[in-house]
Every structure is written in structure tokens, then in C-alpha cells.
N, C-alpha and C positions, 0 to 999 in steps of 0.2 A: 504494500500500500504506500503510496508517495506520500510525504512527508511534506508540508508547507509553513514554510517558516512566517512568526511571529515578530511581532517589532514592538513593543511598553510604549505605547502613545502618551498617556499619564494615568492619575486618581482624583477623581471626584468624591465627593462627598454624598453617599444616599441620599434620597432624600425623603425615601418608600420605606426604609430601615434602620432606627438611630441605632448612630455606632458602627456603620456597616458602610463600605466602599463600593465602587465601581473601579474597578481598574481593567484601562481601553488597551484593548491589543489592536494590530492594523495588522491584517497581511500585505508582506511585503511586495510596495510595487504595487499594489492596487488598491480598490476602495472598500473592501471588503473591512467593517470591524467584528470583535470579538470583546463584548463586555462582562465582565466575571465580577459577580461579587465577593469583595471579601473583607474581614474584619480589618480593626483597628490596628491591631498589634501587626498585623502582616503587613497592612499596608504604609504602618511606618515603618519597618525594618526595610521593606522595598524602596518608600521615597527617600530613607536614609542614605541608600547607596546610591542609588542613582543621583544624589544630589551632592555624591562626594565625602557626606560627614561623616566625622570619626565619635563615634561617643567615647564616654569616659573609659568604659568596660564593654564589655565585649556583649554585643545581645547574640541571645538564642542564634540565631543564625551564622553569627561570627562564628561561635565555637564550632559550629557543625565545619566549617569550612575550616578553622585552628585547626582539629580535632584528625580531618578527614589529610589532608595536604603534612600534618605529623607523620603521616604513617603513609604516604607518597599513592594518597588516591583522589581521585580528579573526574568532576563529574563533566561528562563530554558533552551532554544536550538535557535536555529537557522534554518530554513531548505532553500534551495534552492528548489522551487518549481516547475515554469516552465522555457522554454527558448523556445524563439518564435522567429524568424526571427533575432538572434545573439542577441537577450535581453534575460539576466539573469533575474529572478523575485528569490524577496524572504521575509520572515514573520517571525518576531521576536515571541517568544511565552514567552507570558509574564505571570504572576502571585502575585495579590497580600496580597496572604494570605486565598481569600474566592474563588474568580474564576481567570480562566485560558481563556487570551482574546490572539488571532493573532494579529497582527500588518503586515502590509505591509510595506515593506521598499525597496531602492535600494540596491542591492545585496553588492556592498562596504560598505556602512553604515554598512547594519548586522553585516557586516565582523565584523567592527572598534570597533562595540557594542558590538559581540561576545565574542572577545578576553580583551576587558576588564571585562566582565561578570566570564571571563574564562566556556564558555557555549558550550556545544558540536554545529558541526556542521552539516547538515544531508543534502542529498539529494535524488534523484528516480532513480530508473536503469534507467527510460527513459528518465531521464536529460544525463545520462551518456552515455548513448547509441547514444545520438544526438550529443552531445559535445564535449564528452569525447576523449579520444587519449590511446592507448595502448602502455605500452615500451617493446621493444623486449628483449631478453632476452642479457644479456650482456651488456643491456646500465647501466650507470652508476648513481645514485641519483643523485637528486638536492639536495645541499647544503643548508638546513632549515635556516641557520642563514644567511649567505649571499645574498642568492638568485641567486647563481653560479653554474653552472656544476662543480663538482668533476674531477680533471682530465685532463679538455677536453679545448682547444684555444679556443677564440671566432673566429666565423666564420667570415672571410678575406670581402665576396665580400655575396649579398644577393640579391633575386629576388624584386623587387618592385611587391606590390601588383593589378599594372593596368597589370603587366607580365601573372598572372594565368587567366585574363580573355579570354587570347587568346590561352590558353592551351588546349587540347585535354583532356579529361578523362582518361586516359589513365599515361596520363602527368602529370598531377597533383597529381595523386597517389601515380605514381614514388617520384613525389615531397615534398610527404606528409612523406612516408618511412624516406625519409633522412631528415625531419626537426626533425622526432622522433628520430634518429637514432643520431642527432648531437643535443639531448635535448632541441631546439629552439623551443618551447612549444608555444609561442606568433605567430612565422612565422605558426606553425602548424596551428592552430587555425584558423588564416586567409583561408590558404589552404583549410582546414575542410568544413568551410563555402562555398566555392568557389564549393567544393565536393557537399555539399547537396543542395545550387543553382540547378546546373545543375541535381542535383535526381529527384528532385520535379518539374522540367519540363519539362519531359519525360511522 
């Protein structure tokens, strides 16, 4: 199965979930994104390194990579494997010198691990196919280092998510348009979900 690599666009802030992130992946090279939720702690362990900083002591993630490079092993990539019922799955591919073993992890961890590895990240059309979100032509990037739309306000007034349960299909897709269209990749997501609910029980 071909492998298609991943790019950290940034993290937003839920706004369907206190305490809980949206962190944008893009496939590389084209408009395709990949929104994943995930917590606090992960998402600052990820924004941490991406943004350079060194904390005082070492978090969780540090020591994995202290811990792992002590003993001369080195994780080669990352991949996003399945996504089942709004769960991300995904395996670290590790390596230490004689053979090459998977590892199961929560899809944040990988993340957190990844980018300290600096280890590419990989996922399947049919991850993206389920999950994924397409931008129309004219929208505008997400700002990689902020985790901001280029350009664009933040949106005034937003649907709560007990709202699309009482949406039509119809409605929702409308609704879906315009979360891509106003870059709200976290709201989309929700929607998406709401979308493939209602496919799979038909």
C-alpha cells in the first residue's frame, strides 16, 4: 500500500472540546488536509519542538527520545495507519541497528516523537479518503508556525456540535463547504464525522 507523506501545518484550539486541539496535517504538495484531535499535553510537547524551545527538564517525550538514541535506536517514520469510528491509530517504526520493529502508539505521541526524531510522517489514501477534507481553490494556507489562517477573522458566532445532529444531509454538507471554505478544519472534522454517521447507516 503506498505511503503518502504528511506535513504539521499547525494547532488550533477546539473549540467543540475544552482542552482539546486540532492539529492540521496537509498532504504534501497538494490541498488535501488531515485534522486530528488531540489533547493539551501533546499538543504542547509538539508546539514545543516545533517552535525550537528547550524546557527546563526534559518532558515525556524528551526522555523517550534520551532514552531511545542511549541505546542507539532511531525511529525512521511514522505512519498513520487506520481510523475507525473518529480514532486515529498509528506505529512508530523503529530501528536499532540489526532489525526494524513497529510500535503502536496514540497518534499525538507519534506526533510528539516524530518531530523530535525529525522522522517523516506517512499515511493511506484510505485514511484520507475517510478523514481527510479538500480546500477549494482560492482558500488560503494555514499558517505553519502559528497555527492561524493567513488573512482571514476568526469566525464571530459557530454551530455547536449537538446542532448537526439535527441537520439534514443535505445541510451538513452545505455546512461542511463553509467550514473548509472559512479554514475551521477542527469544526470540519466534527461535520465530516456527522457526514459518515449518517453514510454508514443507510
Amino acid at each position: 500500500m503506498k505511503k503518502i507523506k504528511l506535513e504539521i501545518l499547525g494547532i488550533s484550539y477546539s473549540q467543540s472540546q475544552s482542552g482539546a486541539y486540532a492539529l492540521i496535517f496537509g498532504e504534501s504538495g497538494k490541498k488535501r488536509r488531515l485534522p486530528i484531535i488531540i489533547g493539551s499535553f501533546e499538543a504542547q510537547a509538539i508546539a514545543i519542538e516545533l517552535e525550537k524551545m528547550k524546557p527546563s527538564r526534559p518532558l515525556t517525550h524528551d526522555l523517550f527520545k534520551n532514552f531511545a538514541t542511549t541505546f542507539n535506536i532511531t525511529v525512521n517514520e511514522v505512519i498513520i495507519y487506520k481510523f475507525s469510528e473518529g480514532i486515529f491509530f498509528a506505529k512508530l517504526i523503529c530501528y536499532d541497528g540489526v532489525k526494524e520493529v513497529e510500535i503502536d502508539s496514540r497518534t499525538s505521541d507519534a506526533v510528539a516523537i516524530a518531530v523530535r526524531f525529525k522522522c517523516p510522517i506517512y499515511t493511506y489514501e484510505s485514511i484520507l479518503d475517510a478523514a481527510g477534507i479538500v480546500m477549494q481553490e482560492g482558500d488560503e494556507p494555514l499558517d505553519s508556525e502559528s497555527g492561524t489562517t493567513r488573512g482571514k477573522q476568526p469566525e464571530k458566532k459557530q454551530d455547536s456540535p449537538e446542532q448537526y445532529g439535527q441537520m439534514t444531509l443535505k445541510e451538513l454538507e452545505k455546512k461542511l463547504m463553509e467550514a473548509i471554505d472559512a479554514e475551521a478544519y477542527e469544526r470540519a472534522s466534527v461535520i465530516r464525522d456527522e457526514i459518515n454517521k449518517r453514510k454508514a447507516q443507510k
